[in-house]
C-alpha positions in Angstrom: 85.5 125.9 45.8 87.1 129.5 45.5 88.3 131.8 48.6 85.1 133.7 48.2 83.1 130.9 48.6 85.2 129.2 51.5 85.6 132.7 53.5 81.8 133.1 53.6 80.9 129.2 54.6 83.2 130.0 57.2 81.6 133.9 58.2 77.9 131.5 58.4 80.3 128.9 60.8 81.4 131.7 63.1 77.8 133.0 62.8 75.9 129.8 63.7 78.3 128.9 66.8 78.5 132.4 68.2 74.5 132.5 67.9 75.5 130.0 71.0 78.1 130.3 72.4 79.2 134.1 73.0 82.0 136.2 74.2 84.5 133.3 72.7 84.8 134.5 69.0 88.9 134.3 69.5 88.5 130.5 70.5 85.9 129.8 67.8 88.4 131.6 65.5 91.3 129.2 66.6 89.1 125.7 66.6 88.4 126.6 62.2 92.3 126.6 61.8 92.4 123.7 63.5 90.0 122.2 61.5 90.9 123.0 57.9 94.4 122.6 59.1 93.9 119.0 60.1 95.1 119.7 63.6 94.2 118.5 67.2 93.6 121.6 69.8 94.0 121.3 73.3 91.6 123.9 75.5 92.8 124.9 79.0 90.2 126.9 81.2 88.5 126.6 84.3 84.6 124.8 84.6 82.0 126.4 82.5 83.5 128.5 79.9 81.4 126.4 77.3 84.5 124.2 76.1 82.3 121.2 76.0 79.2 123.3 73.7 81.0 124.3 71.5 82.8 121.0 70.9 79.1 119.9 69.7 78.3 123.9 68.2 81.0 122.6 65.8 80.1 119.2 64.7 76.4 120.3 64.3 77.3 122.9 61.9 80.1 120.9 60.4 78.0 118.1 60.0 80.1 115.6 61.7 79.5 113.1 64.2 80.7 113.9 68.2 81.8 111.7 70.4 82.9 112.2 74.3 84.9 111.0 76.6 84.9 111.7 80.3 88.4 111.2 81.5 88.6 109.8 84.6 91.4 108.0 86.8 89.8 104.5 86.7 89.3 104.9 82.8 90.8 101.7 80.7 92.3 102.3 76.9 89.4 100.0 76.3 87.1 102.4 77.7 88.5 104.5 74.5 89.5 102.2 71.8 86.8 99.5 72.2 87.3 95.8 72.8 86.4 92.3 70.9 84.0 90.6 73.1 82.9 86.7 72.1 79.3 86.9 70.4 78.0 83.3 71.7 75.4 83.2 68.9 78.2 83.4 66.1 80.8 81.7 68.4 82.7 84.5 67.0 84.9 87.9 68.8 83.0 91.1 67.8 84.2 94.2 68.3 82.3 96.8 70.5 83.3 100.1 69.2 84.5 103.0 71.7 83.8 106.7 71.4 86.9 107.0 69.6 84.9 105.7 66.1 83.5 109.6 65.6 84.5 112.6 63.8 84.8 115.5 66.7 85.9 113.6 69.7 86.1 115.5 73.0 88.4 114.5 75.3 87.3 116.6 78.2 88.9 116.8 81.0 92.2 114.5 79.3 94.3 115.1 82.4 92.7 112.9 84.7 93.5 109.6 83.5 96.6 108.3 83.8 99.2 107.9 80.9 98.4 103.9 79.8 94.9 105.2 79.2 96.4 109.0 77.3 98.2 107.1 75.1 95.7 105.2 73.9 94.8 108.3 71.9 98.5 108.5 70.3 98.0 106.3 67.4 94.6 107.5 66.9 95.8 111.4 66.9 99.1 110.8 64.8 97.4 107.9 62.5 93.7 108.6 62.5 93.4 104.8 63.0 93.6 102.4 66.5 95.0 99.1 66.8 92.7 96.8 68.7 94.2 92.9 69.2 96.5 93.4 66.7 93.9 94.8 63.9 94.2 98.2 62.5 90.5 100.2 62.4 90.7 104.0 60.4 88.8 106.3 62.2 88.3 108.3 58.6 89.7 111.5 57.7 88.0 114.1 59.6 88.8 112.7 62.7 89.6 115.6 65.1 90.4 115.7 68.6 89.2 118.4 71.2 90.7 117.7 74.1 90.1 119.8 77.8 92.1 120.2 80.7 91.3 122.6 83.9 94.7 124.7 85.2 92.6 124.9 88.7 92.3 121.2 90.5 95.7 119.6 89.7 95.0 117.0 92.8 94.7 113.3 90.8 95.9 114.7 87.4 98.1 113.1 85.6 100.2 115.8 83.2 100.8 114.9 79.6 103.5 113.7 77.9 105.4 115.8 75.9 104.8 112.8 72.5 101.5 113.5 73.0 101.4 117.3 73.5 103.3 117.6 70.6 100.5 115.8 68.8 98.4 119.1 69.2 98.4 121.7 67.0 97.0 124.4 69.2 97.2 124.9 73.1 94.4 127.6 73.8 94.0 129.2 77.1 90.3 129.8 77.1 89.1 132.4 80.1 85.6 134.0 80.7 83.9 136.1 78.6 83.6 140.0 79.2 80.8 141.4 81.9 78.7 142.4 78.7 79.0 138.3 76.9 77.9 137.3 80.2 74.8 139.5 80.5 74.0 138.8 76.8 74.1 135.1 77.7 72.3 135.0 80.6 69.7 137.1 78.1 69.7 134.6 75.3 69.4 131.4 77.4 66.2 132.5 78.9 64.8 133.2 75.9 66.1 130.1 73.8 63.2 127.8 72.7 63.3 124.2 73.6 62.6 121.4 71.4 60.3 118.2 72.3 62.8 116.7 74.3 63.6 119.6 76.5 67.1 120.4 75.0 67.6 123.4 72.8 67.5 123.6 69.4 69.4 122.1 66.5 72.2 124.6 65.0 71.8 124.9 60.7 74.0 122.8 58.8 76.4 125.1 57.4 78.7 122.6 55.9 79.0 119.0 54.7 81.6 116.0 54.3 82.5 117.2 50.9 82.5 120.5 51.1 84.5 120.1 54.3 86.7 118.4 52.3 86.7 120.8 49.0 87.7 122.8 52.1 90.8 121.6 53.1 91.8 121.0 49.2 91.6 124.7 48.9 93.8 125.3 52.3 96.4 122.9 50.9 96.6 125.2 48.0 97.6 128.3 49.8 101.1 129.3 48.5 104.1 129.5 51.3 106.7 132.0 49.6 110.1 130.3 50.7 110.8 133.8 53.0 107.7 132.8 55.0 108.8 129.0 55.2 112.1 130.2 56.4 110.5 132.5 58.9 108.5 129.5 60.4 112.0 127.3 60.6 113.9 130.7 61.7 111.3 130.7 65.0 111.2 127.3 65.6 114.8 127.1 65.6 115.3 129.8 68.0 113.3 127.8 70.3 116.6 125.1 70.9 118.6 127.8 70.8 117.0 130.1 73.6 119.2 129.7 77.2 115.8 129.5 78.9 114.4 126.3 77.0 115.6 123.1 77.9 113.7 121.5 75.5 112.8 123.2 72.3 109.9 122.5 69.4 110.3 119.9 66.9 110.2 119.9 63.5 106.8 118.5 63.0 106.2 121.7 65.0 106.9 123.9 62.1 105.0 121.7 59.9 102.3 122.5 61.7 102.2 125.8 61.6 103.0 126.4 58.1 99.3 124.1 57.7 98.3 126.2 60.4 99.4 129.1 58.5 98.0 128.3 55.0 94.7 128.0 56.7 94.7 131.4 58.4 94.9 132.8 55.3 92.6 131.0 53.5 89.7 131.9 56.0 90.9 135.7 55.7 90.2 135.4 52.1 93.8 135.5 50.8 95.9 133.1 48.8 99.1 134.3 50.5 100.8 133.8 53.6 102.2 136.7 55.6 104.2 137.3 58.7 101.6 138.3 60.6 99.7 134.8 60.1 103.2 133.8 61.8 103.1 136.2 64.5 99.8 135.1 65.8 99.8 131.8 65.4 103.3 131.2 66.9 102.5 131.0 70.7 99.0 128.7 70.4 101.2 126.6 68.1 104.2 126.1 70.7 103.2 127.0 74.2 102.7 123.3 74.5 105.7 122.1 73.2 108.5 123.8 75.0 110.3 122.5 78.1 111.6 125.6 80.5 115.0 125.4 82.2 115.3 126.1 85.7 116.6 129.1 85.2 113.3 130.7 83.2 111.2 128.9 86.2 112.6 130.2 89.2 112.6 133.8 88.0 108.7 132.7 86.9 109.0 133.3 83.1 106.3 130.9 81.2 106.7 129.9 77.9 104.3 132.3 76.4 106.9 135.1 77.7 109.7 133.0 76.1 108.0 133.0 72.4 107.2 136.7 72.8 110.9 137.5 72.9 111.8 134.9 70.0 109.6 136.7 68.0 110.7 140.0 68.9 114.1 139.0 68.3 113.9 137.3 65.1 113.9 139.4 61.9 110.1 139.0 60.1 110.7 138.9 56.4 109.1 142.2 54.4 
């Protein structure tokens, strides 16, 4: 696969999903890097700003299989994982696969149960394989975690911990599309067709398993020039540094964004990295991972305000 053949697969992906889901092309743009950057993404928005369809827009037009999960506070890592339950036919434990065995899991709504069950995802997110009674089970490698949480009700949430935040590429803050997306919805849902079973319509295939994969061959082939490398470390590094972050990013932080980065550029049709892939994928990348100091909360800075000025501050190579 060449750049010119990857950037237009990925023009048809952007196509298919938006035919569905509108007035997000931002957040559409955001969950491709995540994919061909073999990254988690966390989404953070109130109720019905289609998180959850286009969770399923993407695996229909990736090809993959989707799996959800409804996090809830009575929800057991078993619930998750899976558990080996004693077949009295065979005399013999057989496992009962969770939702975890997918491709595109969803995670919606992640902040609801509490931590025994969230880290039940760890191993699975870090590893792309669970441990069930001592037994390791690969999930495969296009396992992909989309995982919601809603800023509004915090009453019975349980807030993540900062191993497991770090084991998300992207934090995006999803809000509500513009008064025309809305309208043009509202337009295209009434006039949607319905299939046999009364749910809409299949999206096209755009992609498959290989070519997802000749995919993320050609993203791993992006070149990093060592001034852009030593840009990413440059910002992360100002992030322990800063007086108003207690706790800064790590360094599989940077890692991530210079996959994050190489991707970027690869669905922009170049086989270069350059600041600006930095620039915009520095916040998304780390919003997540820092931990303010008092001092930055009482006078009510958040950490998107913090990254602004360490990127302001830090000198962009040329």
């Amino acid at each position: 696969m060449d750049l010119s053949e990857f950037q237009k697969l990925s023009d048809d992906i952007r196509k298919e999903i938006s035919s569905v889901v509108q007035g997000q092309e931002p957040l559409i743009d955001m969950l491709l890097i995540s994919v061909f950057a073999r990254g988690h993404c966390l989404l953070e928005g109130p109720p019905g700003t289609a998180k959850t369809l286009l969770a399923r827009c993407l695996a229909q037009v990736i090809d993959l299989d989707f799996g959800r999960v409804q996090f809830t506070p009575d929800l057991m890592p078993g619930d998750v994982l899976g558990v080996n339950l004693f077949d009295f036919e065979t005399n013999e434990f057989r496992l009962t696969k969770g939702p975890v065995f997918t491709d595109i899991l969803l995670a919606d709504e992640i902040n609801r149960a509490p931590p025994k069950t969230q880290s039940a995802l760890l191993q699975a997110m870090n590893e792309r394989e669970v441990t069930i009674d001592g037994t390791n089970y690969p999930l495969g490698p296009d396992f992909f975690v989309i995982a919601t949480q809603n800023p509004i009700e915090q009453h019975g949430t349980y807030p993540l911990p900062e191993a497991q935040l770090d084991r998300f590429l992207f934090k995006v803050l999803v809000d509500f599309p513009d008064r025309k997306a809305e309208i043009d919805i509202l337009k295209r849902n009434a006039s949607l067709p319905l299939d046999a079973d009364g749910g809409r319509k299949a999206l096209r295939k755009v992609m498959d398993r290989p070519t997802l994969r000749a995919g993320h061959e050609l993203v791993d082939s992006i070149r990093l020039d060592d001034t852009i490398l030593t840009y990413i470390v440059d910002l992360v590094r100002g992030t322990r540094d800063d007086g108003e972050v207690q706790h800064g990013a790590s360094t599989r932080a940077a890692d991530a964004i210079a996959s994050a980065v190489r991707a970027r550029a690869a669905l922009d049709g170049r086989d270069y990295a350059i600041p600006d892939d930095v620039q915009a994928l520095l916040v998304p990348a780390l919003r997540h991972r820092l931990v303010l100091g008092p001092t930055a909360e009482i006078e009510g800075r958040t950490p998107d305000d913090v990254l602004a000025a360490i990127i302001n501050r830090t000198n962009a190579p040329r």
